[in-house]
N, C-alpha and C positions, 0 to 999 in steps of 0.2 A: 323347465324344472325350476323349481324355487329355491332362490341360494339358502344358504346356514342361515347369512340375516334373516333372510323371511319369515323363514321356519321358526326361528328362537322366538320374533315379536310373537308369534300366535302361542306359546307356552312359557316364556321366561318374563316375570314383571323389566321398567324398564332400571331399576334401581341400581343394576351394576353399574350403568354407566360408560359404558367402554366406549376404545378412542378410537375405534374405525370400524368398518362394517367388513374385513375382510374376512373370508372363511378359510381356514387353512386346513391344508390335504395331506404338506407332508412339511420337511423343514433339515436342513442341515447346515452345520459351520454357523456363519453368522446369515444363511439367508432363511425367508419361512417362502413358501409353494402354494398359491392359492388355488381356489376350487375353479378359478375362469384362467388361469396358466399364466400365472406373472410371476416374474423370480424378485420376490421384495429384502433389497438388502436393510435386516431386523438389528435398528439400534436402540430398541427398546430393553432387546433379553428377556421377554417375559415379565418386566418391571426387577431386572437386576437377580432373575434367578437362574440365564440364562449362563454362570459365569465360561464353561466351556465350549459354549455354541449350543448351537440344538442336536439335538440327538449322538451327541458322543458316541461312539461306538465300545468304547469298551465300561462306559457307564451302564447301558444299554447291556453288554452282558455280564456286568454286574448283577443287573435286577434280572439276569435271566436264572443266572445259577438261583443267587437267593431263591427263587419261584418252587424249586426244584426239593426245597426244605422245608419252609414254609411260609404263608403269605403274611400271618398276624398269629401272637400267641399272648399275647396283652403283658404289659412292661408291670402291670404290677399284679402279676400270678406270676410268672416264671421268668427264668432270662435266658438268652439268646445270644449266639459269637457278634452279630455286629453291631450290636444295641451293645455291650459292654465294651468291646474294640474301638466302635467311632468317641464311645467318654473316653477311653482310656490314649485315645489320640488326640483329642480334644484338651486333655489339661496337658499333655504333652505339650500343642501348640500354645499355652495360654500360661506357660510357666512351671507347671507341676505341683504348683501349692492352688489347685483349685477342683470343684468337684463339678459335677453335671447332673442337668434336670432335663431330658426330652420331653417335646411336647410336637402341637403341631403346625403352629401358625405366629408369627412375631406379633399380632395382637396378644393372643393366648401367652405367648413368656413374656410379655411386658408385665399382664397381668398378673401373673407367677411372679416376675421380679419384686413389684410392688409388695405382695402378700409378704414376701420371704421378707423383705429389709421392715415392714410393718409389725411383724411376727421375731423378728431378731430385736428390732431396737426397742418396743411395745409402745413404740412412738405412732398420734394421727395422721401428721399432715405430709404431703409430697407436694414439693417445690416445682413446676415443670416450665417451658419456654413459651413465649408467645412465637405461633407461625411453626410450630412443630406438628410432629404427624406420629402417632406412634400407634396406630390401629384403629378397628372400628367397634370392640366390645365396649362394653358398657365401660367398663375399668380404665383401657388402653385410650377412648373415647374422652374421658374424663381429664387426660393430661395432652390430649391433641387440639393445638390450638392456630391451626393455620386455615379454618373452613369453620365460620357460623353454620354452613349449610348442612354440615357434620351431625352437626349438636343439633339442628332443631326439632323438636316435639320428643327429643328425648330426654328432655329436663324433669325431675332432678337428675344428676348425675351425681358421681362420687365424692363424698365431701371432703371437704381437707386440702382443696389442692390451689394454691398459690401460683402468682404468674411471672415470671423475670424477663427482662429483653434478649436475646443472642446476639451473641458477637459475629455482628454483620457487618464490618467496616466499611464493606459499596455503599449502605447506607445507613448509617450509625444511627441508630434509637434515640442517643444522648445527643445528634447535632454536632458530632466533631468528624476531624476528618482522620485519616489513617496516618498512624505513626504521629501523630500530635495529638494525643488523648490521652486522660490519666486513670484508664482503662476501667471506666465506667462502669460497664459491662462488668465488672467484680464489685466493685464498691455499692454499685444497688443492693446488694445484701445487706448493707450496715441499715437502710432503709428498709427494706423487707423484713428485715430481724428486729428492728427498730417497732414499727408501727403495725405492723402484718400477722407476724406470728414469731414465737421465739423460736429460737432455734433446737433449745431443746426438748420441742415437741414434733420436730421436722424426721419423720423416718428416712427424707430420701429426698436426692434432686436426680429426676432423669433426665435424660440430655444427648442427644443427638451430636457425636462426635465429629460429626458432617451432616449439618443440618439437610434434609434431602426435600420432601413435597417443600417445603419453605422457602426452594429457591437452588439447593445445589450450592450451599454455603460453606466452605471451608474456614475456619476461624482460625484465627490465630494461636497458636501452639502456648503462650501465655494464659490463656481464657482458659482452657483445658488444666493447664498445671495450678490455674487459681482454684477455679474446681474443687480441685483435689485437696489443696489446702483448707478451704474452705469449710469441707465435708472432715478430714481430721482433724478443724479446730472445737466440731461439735458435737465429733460423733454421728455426724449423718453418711448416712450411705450413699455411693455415688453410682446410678446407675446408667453404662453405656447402650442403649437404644444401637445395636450394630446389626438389624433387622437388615438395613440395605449396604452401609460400610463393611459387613464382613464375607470372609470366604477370599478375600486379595482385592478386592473392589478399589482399595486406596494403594495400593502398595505391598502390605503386609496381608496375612492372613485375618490379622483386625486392625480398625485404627488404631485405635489405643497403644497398638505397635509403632504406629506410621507416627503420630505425636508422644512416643513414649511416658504416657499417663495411663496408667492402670488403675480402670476402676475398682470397686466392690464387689458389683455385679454386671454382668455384659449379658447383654439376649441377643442369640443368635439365629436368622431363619433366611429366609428367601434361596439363596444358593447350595445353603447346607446341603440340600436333599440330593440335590443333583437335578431337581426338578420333581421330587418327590416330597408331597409336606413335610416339612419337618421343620422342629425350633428347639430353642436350648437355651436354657436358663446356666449360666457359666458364672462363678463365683467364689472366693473363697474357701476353702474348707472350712474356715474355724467359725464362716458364717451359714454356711451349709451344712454343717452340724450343729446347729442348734434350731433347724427344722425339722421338727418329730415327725414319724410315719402319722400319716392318715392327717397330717397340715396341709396336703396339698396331693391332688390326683389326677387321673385322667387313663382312658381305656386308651385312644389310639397311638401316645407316645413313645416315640421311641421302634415305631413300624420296622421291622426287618428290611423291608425291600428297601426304605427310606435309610436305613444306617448304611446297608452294603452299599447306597450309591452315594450318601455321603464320607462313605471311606475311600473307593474308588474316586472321588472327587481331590479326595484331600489328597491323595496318591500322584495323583496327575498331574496338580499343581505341583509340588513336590520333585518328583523326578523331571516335568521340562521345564522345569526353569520359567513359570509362568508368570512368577511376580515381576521376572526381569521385563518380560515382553509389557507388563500392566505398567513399569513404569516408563521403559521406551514410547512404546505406544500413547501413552497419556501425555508425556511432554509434548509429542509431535502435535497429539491431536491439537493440545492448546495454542503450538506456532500455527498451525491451520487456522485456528480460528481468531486468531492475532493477524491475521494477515486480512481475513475478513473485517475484523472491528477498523482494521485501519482504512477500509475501504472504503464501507459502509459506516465512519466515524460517528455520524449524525444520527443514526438508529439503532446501533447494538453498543449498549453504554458502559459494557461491563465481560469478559469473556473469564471463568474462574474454573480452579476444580483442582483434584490430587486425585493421582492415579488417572483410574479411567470411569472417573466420574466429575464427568465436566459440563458444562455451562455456558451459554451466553444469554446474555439480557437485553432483552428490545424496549426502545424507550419511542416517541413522537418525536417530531422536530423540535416541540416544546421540551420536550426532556422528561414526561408523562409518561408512567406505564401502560406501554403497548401493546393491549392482551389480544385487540385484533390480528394484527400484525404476524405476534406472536402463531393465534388461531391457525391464519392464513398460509404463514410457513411451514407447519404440523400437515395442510391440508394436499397444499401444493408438491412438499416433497413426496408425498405416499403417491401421489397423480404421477411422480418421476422413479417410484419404486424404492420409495427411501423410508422406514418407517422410526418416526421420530414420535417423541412424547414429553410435554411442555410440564412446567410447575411453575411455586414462585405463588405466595398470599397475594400477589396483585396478576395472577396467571401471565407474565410478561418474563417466564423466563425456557429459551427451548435446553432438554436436557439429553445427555449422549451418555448410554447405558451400554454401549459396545459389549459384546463379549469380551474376557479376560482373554481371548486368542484369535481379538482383531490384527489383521497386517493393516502395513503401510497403506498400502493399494486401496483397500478398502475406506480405508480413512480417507483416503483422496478422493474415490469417488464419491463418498457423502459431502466432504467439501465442496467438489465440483455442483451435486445436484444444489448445496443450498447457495451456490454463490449464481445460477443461474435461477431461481428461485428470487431470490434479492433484488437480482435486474428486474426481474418482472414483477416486482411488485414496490419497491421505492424509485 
């Protein structure tokens, strides 16, 4: 019989991309169940949507009840208890002075973000990062700058958009090193505003509050609160990109919690749903009211089955205590992988992350980014039932996307596969 791979090359172009060829049958906690009987313990999470494990059970009968009323009644004809319940928890978690947009994909509310701060300030241009990722629409495309490969043949793209460096202090843009810098990484704007474009034609700087395909970068809580300064000294709008950062992913429910900078606007998706599309444009009121009916739409937002299980989600975290486990779990994971860098000193140049979104970086003995390497350990662990998944614009960095209700144990055994992993290949 022919696995899932087989079957999909004979009907699916190869364009998605995907990072392994296994077919999955079933999945629970943090493992997934393949179709030839391997139990692969998943630190992927569905690329970070996974935050309660797979199949939750009482997520699961969330979306059962909802089923039971109904499946879709469309967000802009009528409304519905958990389409108005998960906003109405949503600005609860997000301070109380802010309102909500459902949609259903974090490309799609980046998009949305943009329009809104373009449509409030009547301003062209959006300022965005070099080595950021913030979807594949045309729109989302246009301020993603971590893959030529992204962009090709679909030029022109969105005009207006400007590029700054991120605060990567492993490898500083400006050539300095950490904690001896005069924080460059802000001061580019005087040159960006200088020669580039004014500022008062800037609708918006989006910005990855934890830089994520780019590498798994956590910046320094400075860079964040310049930002911020920044965007109130012009009247630009600050938009937080927390596609993969939110849902507890760093600590808090969002980062902008975890480095206490509050944006303008925040887009929210990947875990929201519970594993059901969904996204959310999250923003001020005083700047989400002054986007008119019929500035912005969409038929699937705001899905019934997708609110109930992103309210059962938000519930869950909530009552166990799961941010506690996100930050436990996340220190430990990075003394793991500290204990590796110190092993493997010569090849992993860099071990980084907040919460349970962590990082290590492979370098060559020359000190060159190591994308084979890299490749090779992605490859080798899934052959030991460990399923990991790499980033990083020079693809040299592996990334750990745990569940928000990984244990210790588990963490040790992905340690252990990749430190026998390591023997076998440096």
């Amino acid at each position: 019989m022919s696995s899932m791979y087989e079957r999909c090359c004979k009907v699916m172009p190869e364009v998605a991309n995907r990072a392994t060829k296994l077919g999955i049958v079933d999945s629970e906690g943090c493992y997934v169940y393949t179709e030839d009987n391997r139990k692969v313990l998943d630190f992927a999470s569905g690329v970070a949507v996974n935050n309660l494990g797979a199949k939750n059970q009482e997520v699961v009968d969330a979306i059962k009840n909802q089923l039971d009323t109904m499946i879709h009644v469309g967000h802009n004809v009528v409304y519905n208890e958990s389409y108005v319940a998960l906003a109405e928890k949503l600005v609860e978690l997000t301070g109380g002075d802010t309102k909500v947009y459902f949609s259903n994909s974090g490309a799609e509310a980046n998009d949305g973000a943009m329009k809104l701060a373009k449509y409030v300030t009547k301003r062209p241009a959006v300022i965005a990062f070099r080595n950021s990722f913030h979807g594949r629409t045309i729109g989302s495309l246009s301020v993603t700058g971590s893959s030529s490969s992204y962009r090709k043949n679909y030029e022109p793209l969105m005009p207006s958009v400007y590029w700054a460096d991120y605060a990567n202090c492993h490898k500083c843009p400006f050539g300095k090193k950490e904690n001896c810098c005069g924080m460059e990484c802000l001061k580019q704007f005087d040159s960006i505003f200088a020669k580039m474009i004014d500022p008062e034609s800037v609708a918006a700087i989006i910005v990855e509050p934890v830089q994520g395909e780019g590498g798994y970068i956590p910046p320094k809580k400075e860079f964040l609160k310049g930002l911020r300064e920044i965007c109130d000294k012009y009247g630009i709008m600050l938009i937080f990109d927390e596609v993969q950062t939110g849902i507890g992913r760093t600590g808090e429910i969002y980062a902008f919690q975890t480095y206490d900078v509050k944006p303008d606007i925040l887009t929210s998706a990947k875990a929201l749903g519970g594993g059901i599309p969904l996204s959310a444009i999250i923003a001020k009121k005083e700047i989400m009211d002054k986007w008119p009916s019929g500035a912005h739409g969409g038929t699937f937002g705001g899905n019934p089955l997708a609110c109930a299980a992103g309210l059962k989600t938000l519930e869950i975290i909530e009552r166990d205590n799961i941010l506690d486990n996100v930050k436990k779990q996340g220190e430990y994971m990075r003394k793991r992988l500290n204990e590796l860098q110190e092993k493997y000193s010569g090849r992993i140049s860099d071990v980084r992350g907040v919460g349970l979104m962590n990082a290590m970086e492979l370098v060559t003995k020359d000190g060159a980014p190591d994308e084979k390497l890299t490749s090779a350990i992605k490859t080798k662990a899934l052959e030991k039932n460990l399923l990991l998944l790499t980033c990083g614009s020079d693809h040299n960095v592996v990334r750990f996307i745990t569940p928000l209700t990984v244990t210790q144990e588990e963490i040790d055994i992905a340690i252990s596969i990749i430190d026998d992993v390591m023997k076998e290949l440096v």
